[in-house]
Each structure stands twice: as C-alpha cells, then as structure tokens.
C-alpha positions as CSV (number, residue, x, y, z in Angstrom):
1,X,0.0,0.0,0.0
2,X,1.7,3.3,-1.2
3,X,2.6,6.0,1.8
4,X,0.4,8.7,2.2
5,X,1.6,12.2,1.8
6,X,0.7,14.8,4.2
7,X,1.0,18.2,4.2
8,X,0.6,20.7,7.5
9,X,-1.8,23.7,7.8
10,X,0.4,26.2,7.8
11,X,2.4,24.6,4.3
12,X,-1.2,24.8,2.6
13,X,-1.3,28.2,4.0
14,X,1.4,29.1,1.9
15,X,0.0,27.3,-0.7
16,X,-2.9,29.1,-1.1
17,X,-1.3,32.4,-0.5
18,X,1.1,31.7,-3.0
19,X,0.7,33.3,-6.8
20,X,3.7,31.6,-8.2
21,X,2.5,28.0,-7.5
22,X,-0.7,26.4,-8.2
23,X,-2.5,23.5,-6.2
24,X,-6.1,21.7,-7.0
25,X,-7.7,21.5,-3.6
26,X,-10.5,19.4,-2.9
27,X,-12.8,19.1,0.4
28,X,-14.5,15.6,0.0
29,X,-16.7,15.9,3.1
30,X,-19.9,15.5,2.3
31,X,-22.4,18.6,1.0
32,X,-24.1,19.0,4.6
33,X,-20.7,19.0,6.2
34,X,-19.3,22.1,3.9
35,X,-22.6,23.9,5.0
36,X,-20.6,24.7,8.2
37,X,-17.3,26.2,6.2
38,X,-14.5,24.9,4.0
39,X,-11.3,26.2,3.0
40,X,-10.9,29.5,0.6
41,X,-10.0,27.9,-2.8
42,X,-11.1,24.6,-1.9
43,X,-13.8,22.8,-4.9
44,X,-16.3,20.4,-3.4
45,X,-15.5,16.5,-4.6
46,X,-17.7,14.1,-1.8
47,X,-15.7,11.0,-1.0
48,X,-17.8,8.7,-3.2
49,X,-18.1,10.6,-6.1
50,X,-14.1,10.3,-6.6
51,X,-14.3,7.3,-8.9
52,X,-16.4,9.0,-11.5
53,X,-14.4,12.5,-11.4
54,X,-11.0,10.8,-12.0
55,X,-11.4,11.5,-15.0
56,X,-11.5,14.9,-14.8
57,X,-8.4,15.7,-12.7
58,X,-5.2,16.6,-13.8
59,X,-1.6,15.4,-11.9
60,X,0.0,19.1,-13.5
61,X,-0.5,20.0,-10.2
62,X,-0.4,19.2,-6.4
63,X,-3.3,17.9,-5.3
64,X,-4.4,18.7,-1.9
65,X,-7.5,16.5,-0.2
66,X,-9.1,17.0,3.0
67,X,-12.2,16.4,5.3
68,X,-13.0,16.7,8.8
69,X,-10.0,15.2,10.5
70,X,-8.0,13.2,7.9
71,X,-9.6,9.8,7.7
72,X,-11.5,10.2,4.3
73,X,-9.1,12.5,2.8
74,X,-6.4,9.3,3.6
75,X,-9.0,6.8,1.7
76,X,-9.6,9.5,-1.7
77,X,-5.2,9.7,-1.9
78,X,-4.9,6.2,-1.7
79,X,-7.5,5.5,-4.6
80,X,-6.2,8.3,-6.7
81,X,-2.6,7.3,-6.0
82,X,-3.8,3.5,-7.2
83,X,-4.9,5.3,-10.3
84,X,-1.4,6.8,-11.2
85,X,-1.5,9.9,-8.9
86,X,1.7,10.5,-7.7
87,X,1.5,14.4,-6.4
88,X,-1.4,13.8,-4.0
89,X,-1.7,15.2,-0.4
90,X,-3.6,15.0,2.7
91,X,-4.2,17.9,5.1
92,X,-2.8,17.0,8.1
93,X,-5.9,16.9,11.1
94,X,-8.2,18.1,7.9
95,X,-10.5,20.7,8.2
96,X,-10.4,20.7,12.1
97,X,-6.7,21.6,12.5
98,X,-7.5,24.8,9.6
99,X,-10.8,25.7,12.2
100,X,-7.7,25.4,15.2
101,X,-4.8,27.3,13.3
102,X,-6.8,31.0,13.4
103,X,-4.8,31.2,10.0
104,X,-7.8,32.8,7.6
105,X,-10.6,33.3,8.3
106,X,-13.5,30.7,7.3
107,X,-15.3,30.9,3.9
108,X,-19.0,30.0,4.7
C-alpha cells in the first residue's frame, strides 16, 4: 500500500497564498458537512463521487485532499494514487486543524 503524503496547515497556507504556485484543492466531506465552512480555494468532490471524477483531474499539479479530521481525505489519496497519482496530499488533522490554526478566516 503506497505511503500517504501529508502536508501541514500552515504549508497549505502558503500554498494558497502563493501566486507563483498552483494546487487543486479538494474538500470531499460531504455537502451537509461544507454547510458549516470549507477552505478559501477549496472545490467540493464528496468521497464517493471520486471514482467517476478521475477523470477529470489533472496530476500538473499538487493535489491537496481534506475532510474533517483526515480519515476520508487518507482513503480518496490512496484511490487516486492506485490510479497513477503521484503528487497527491492530505491535510494534516483536515478541516479541524484549519478551524484550530486561526490562520484565515472561514469561507461560509
């Protein structure tokens, strides 16, 4: 089973903030659980709809998964990974370690 990459809070921070380099960010929480705030940048691909949207990503850039705490972000990297991902990340502590950090403010 391939290793899991993770990246921290304040890294995707960065990330975000920075203009010079460009990552696809996805929350795949489910649609009730992004009611209560996701991250700025972040595009909305639920856990089970990853097999059909394979498809449509691109591995030009990093790609950045989270959910609540980490556990469903860890199963969407694997399967993408197992589909010849190879730049593929996992918020460390997901959405609850961004809601912790204080780092931006939350886009609800």
């Amino acid at each position: 089973m391939p290793v899991v990459n993770e990246i921290e809070v304040t890294e995707l921070h960065e990330l975000i903030n920075n203009t010079q380099k460009r990552i696809e960010l996805y929350d795949v929480r489910s649609t009730h659980e992004i009611s209560n705030g996701t991250i700025p940048e972040a595009q909305h691909m639920p856990l089970h709809t990853i097999p059909s949207k394979v498809i449509d990503l691109t591995d030009k850039y990093p790609i950045v998964l989270y959910c609540y705490m980490g556990a469903r972000s860890v199963q969407a990297c694997r399967y993408l990974q197992n589909a010849g991902f190879e730049n593929v990340f996992t918020l460390r502590g997901g959405f609850q370690a961004w809601q912790s950090s204080g780092l931006l403010d939350l886009d609800v």
